[in-house]
RODO-2510 file (C-alpha; in nm, 4 decimals, decimal comma):
residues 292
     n   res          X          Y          Z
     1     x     0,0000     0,0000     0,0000
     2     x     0,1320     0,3513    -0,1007
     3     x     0,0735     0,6237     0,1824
     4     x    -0,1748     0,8260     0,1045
     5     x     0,0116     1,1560    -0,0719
     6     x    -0,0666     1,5378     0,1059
     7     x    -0,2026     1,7555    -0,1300
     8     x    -0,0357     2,1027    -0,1091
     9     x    -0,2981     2,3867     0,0022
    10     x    -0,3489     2,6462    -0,2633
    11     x    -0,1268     2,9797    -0,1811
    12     x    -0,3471     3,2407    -0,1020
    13     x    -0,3909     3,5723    -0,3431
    14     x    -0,1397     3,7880    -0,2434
    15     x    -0,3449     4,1225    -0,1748
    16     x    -0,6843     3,9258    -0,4009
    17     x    -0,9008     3,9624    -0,1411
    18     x    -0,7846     4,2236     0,1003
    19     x    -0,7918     4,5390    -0,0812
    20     x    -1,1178     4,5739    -0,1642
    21     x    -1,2101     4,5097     0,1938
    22     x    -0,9694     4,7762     0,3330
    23     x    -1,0940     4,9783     0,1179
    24     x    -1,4522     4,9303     0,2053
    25     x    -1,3135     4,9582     0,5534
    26     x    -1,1742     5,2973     0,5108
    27     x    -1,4186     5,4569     0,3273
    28     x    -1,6550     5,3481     0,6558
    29     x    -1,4084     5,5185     0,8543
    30     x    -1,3757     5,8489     0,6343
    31     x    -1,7062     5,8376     0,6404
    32     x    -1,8098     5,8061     1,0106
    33     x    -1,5256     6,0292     1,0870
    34     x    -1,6785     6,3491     0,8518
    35     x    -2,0307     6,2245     0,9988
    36     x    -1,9101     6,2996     1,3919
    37     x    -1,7351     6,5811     1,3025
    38     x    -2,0472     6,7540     1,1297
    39     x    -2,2018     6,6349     1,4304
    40     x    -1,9544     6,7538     1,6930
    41     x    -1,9128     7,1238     1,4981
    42     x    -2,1841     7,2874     1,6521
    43     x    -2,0893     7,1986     2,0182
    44     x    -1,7273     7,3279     1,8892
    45     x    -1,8815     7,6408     1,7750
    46     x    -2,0934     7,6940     2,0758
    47     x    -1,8067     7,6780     2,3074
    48     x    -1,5899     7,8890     2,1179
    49     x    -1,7999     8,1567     2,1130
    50     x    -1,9195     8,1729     2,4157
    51     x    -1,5614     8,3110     2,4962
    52     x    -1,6251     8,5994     2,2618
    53     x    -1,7453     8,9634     2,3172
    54     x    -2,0203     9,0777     2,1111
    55     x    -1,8490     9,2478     1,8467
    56     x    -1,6254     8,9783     1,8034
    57     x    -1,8983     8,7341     1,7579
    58     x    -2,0411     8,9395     1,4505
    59     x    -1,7161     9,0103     1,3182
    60     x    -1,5549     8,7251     1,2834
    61     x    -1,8100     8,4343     1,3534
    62     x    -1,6275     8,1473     1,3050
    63     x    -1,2902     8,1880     1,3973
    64     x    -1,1046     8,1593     1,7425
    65     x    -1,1474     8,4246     1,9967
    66     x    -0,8777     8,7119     1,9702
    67     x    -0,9045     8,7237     2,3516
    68     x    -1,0643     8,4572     2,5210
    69     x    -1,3486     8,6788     2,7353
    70     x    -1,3659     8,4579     3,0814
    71     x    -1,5959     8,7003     3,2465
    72     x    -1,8671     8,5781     2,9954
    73     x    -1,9524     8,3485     3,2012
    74     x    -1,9524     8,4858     3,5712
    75     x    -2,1756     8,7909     3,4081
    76     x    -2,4154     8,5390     3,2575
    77     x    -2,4262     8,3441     3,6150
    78     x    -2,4705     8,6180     3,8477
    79     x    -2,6869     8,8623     3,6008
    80     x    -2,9195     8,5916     3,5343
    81     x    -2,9806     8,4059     3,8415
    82     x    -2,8260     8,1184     3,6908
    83     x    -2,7874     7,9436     3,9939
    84     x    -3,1646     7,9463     4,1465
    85     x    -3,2458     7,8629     3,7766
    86     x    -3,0396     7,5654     3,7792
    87     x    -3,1733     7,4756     4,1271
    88     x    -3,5291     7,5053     3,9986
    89     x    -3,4311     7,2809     3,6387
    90     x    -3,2758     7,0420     3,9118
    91     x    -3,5323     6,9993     4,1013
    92     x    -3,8071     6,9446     3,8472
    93     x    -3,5756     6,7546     3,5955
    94     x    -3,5093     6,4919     3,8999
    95     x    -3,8672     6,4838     4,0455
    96     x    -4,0372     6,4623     3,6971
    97     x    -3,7305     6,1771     3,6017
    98     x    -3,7496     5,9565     3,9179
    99     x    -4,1903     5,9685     3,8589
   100     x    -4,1504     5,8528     3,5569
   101     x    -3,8439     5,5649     3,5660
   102     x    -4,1335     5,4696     3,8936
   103     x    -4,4977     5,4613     3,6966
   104     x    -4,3346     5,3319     3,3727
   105     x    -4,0986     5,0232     3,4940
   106     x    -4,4104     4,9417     3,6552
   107     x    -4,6713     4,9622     3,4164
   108     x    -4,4194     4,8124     3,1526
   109     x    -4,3676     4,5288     3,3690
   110     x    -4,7335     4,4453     3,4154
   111     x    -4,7801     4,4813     2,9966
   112     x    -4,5295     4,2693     2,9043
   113     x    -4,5165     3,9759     3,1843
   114     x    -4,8367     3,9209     3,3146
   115     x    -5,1449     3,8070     3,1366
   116     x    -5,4736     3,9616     3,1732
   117     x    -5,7195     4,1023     2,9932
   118     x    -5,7082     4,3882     2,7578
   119     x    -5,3569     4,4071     2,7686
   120     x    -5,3874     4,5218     2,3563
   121     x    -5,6126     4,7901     2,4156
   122     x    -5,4089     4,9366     2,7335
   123     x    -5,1080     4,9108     2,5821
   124     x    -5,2803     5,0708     2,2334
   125     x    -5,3872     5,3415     2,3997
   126     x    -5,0145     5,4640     2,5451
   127     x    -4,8946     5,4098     2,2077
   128     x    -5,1765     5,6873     2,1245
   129     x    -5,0534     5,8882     2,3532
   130     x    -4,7234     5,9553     2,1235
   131     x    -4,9306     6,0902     1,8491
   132     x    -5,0653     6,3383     2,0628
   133     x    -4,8958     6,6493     1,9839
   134     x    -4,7450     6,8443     2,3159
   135     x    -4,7937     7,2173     2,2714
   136     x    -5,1783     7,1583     2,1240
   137     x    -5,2443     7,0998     2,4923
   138     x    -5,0757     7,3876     2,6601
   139     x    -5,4661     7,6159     2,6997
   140     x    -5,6132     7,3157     2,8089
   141     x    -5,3654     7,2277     3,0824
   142     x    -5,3162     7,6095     3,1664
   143     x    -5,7206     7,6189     3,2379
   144     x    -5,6851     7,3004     3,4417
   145     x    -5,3618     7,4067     3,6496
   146     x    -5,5540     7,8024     3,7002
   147     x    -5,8843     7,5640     3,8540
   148     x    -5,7094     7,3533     4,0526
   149     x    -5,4352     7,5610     4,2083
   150     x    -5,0985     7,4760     4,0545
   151     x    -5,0230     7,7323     3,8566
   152     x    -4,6175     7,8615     3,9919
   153     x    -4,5402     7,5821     4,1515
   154     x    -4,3019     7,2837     4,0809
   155     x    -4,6293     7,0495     4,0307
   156     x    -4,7289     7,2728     3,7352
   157     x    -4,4206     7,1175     3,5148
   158     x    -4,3826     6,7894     3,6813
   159     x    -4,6934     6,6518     3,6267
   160     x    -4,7274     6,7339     3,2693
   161     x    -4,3837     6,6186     3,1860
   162     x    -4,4593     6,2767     3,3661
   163     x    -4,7628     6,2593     3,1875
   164     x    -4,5934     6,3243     2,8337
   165     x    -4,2899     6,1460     2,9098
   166     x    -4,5104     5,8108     2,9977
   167     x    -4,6548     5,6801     2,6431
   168     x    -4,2604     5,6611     2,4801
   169     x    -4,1167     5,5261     2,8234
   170     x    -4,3881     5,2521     2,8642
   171     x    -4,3199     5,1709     2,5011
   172     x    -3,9471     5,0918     2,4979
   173     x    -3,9554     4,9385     2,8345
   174     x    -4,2312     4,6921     2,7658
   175     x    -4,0449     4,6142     2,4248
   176     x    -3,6997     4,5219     2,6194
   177     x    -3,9103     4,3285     2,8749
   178     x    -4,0636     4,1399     2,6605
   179     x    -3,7685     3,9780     2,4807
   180     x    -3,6725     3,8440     2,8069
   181     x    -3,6694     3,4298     2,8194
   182     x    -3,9678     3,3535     3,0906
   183     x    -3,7019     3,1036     3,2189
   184     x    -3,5733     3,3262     3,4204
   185     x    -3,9399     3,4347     3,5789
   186     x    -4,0039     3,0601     3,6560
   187     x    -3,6357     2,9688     3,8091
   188     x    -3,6945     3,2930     4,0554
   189     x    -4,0691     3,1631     4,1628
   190     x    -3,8881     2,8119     4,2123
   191     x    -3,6411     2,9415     4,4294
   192     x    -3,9144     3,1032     4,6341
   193     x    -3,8905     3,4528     4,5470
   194     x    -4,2271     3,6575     4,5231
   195     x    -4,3742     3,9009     4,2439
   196     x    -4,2261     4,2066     4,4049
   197     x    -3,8884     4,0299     4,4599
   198     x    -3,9163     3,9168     4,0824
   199     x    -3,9547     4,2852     4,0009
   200     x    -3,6772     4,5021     4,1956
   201     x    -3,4200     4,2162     4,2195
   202     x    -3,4349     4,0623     3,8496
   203     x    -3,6610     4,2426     3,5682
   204     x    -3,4978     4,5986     3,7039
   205     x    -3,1220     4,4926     3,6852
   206     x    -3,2038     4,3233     3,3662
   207     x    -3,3374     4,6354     3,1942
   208     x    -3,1088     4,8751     3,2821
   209     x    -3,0239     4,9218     2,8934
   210     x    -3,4002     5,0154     2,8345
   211     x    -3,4208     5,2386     3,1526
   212     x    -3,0934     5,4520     3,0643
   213     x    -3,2436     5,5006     2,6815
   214     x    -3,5642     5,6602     2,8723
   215     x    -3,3069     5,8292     3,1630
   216     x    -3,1375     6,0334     2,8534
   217     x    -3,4571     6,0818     2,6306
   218     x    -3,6665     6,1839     2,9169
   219     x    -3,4049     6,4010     3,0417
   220     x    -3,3471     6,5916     2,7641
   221     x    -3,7280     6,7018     2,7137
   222     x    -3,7470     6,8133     3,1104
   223     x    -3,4649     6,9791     3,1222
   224     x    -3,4409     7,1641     2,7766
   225     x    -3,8629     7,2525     2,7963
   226     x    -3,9166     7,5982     2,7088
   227     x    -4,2662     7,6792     2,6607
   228     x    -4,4378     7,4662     2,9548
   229     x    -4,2211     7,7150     3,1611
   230     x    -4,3095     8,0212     2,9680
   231     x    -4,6534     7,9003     3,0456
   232     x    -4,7136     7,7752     3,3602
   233     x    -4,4466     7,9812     3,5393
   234     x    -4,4596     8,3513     3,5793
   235     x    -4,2544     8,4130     3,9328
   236     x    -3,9354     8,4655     3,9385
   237     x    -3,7988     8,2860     4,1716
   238     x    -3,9362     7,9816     4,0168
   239     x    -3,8091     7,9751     3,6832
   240     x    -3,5949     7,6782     3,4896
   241     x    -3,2789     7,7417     3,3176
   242     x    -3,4264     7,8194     2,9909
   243     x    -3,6247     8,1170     3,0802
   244     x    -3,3161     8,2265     3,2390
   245     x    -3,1465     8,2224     2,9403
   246     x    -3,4380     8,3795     2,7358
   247     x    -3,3840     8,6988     2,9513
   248     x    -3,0175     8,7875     2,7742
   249     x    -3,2630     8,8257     2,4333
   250     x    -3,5148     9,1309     2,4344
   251     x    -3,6921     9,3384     2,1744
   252     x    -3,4152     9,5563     2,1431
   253     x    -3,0758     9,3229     2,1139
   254     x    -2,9555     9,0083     2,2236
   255     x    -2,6252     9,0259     2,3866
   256     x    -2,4765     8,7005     2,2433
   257     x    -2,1733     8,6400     2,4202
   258     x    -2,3681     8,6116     2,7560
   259     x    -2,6329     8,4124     2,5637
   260     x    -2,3597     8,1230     2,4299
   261     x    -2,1553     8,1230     2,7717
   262     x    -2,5380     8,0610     2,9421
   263     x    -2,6435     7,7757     2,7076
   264     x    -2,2440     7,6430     2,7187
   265     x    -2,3056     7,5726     3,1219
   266     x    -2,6704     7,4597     3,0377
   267     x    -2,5409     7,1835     2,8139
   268     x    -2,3194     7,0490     3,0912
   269     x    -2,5454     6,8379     3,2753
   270     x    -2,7253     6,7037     2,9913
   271     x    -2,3768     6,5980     2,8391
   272     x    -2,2668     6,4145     3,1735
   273     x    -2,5986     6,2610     3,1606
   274     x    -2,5500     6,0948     2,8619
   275     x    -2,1852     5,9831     2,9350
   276     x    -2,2915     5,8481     3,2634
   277     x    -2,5582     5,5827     3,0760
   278     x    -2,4611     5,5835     2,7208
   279     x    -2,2536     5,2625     2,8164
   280     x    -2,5669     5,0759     2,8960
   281     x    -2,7446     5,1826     2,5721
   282     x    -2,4748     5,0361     2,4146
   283     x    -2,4554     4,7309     2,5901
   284     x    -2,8470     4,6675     2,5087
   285     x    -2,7818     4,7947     2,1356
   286     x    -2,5680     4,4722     2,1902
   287     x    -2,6795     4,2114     2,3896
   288     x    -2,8646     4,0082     2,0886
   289     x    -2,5284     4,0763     1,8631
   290     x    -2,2789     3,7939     2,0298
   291     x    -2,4077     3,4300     2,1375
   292     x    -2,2359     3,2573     2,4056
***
């Protein structure tokens, strides 16, 4: 018997295959790279100017301040009550955030694990409530807050941004939830661990992707909301950051040095709240990418 004879392997294309996949790779990369940097420009711009004096900012728009003007930004604090604003923006940005991370991880975990009735129609009739445009409702809600008393108070924002905040919360959440094997449900009950324990100590932890997506989203609307404010708030001492902001702009100018350092320090939380969760939106982007 002969031994059986190894066939040589085929030498591989030198450079057959590879260059038209680097260069699909790099035009991805040029491309992505132009995209954030379109993206990014504006913030640039924003904080660049904000270190500008007025006549500067007209003159020469786009280019780097001649002499970076510091004091922007302790005039816009102290002229501005930019402190009691951002107290007030705190205060109903958190209470309006923490209501609504409360009624919606409920409500989405009642939609999407338990059974009962009518689950279609309640669940059809928050995904209503998106189409419902915002500011149609402002006279409505401004007659309602006048009757029942909560007209300058913190009540007369939170409530309404709950409300509005609810339908697109409830919607995501009970998405994520459902996509969750009821294997795990059934190994908790097993173990001995009740409906509430199910709840807070495994369908919480589990959709902390879904909850920091509505954290940021939600966020953003509360604390960026200009014309509930303008609306339902008329005393000083009560008003969010972007009425204090509005006051650098009048009929007769706008000084716009003091206007871009003001919106520079409003951006700031917003921007840390983002970093602080974008890593779980990206690990629920994800978590269906990689088995294993």
């Amino acid at each position: 018997m002969h031994p059986t004879a190894v066939q040589p392997r085929p030498a591989p294309l030198a450079g057959g295959r590879r260059f038209p996949r680097a260069w699909k790779q790099g035009t991805l990369w040029t491309f992505l790279t132009l995209y954030a940097m379109l993206t990014l420009y504006p913030l640039f711009w924003l904080v660049i100017s904000s270190f500008k004096s007025n006549a500067e900012f007209f003159n020469r728009p786009f280019a780097l301040p001649s002499s970076w003007q510091f004091t922007n930004f302790v005039t816009a604090w102290q002229s501005s009550k930019m402190g009691l604003a951002f107290f007030n923006s705190i205060i109903v940005s958190g209470a309006s955030l923490v209501l609504t991370l409360f009624v919606t991880s409920l409500a989405a975990y009642v939609l999407a694990r338990l059974p009962f009735r009518f689950k279609g129609a309640v669940l059809t009739f928050f995904v209503i409530g998106m189409l419902i445009p915002i500011h149609s409702t402002l006279v409505p809600l401004f007659i309602l807050m006048k009757q029942i008393g909560l007209l300058n108070s913190y009540w007369a924002l939170i409530l309404p941004y709950t409300a509005f905040a609810l339908p697109t919360a409830i919607f995501v959440l009970t998405a994520y939830l459902s996509s969750v094997p009821k294997e795990i449900e059934e190994a908790a009950y097993i173990d001995g661990t009740g409906l509430w324990g199910v709840f807070w100590r495994i369908m919480l932890p589990i959709s902390l992707p879904a909850l920091s997506t509505v954290i940021i989203l939600s966020f953003l609307h509360f604390w960026n909301d200009f014309s509930f404010a303008l609306v339902f708030i008329s005393k000083s001492t009560l008003k969010t950051l972007p009425l204090a902001i509005a006051n650098f702009a009048d009929g007769y100018q706008t000084d716009y040095g003091l206007t871009l350092a003001a919106m520079t320090m409003a951006i700031l939380p917003t921007i840390g709240v983002y970093l602080a969760f974008q890593e779980q939106v990206m690990k629920g982007m994800t978590a269906g990418a990689v088995k294993g």
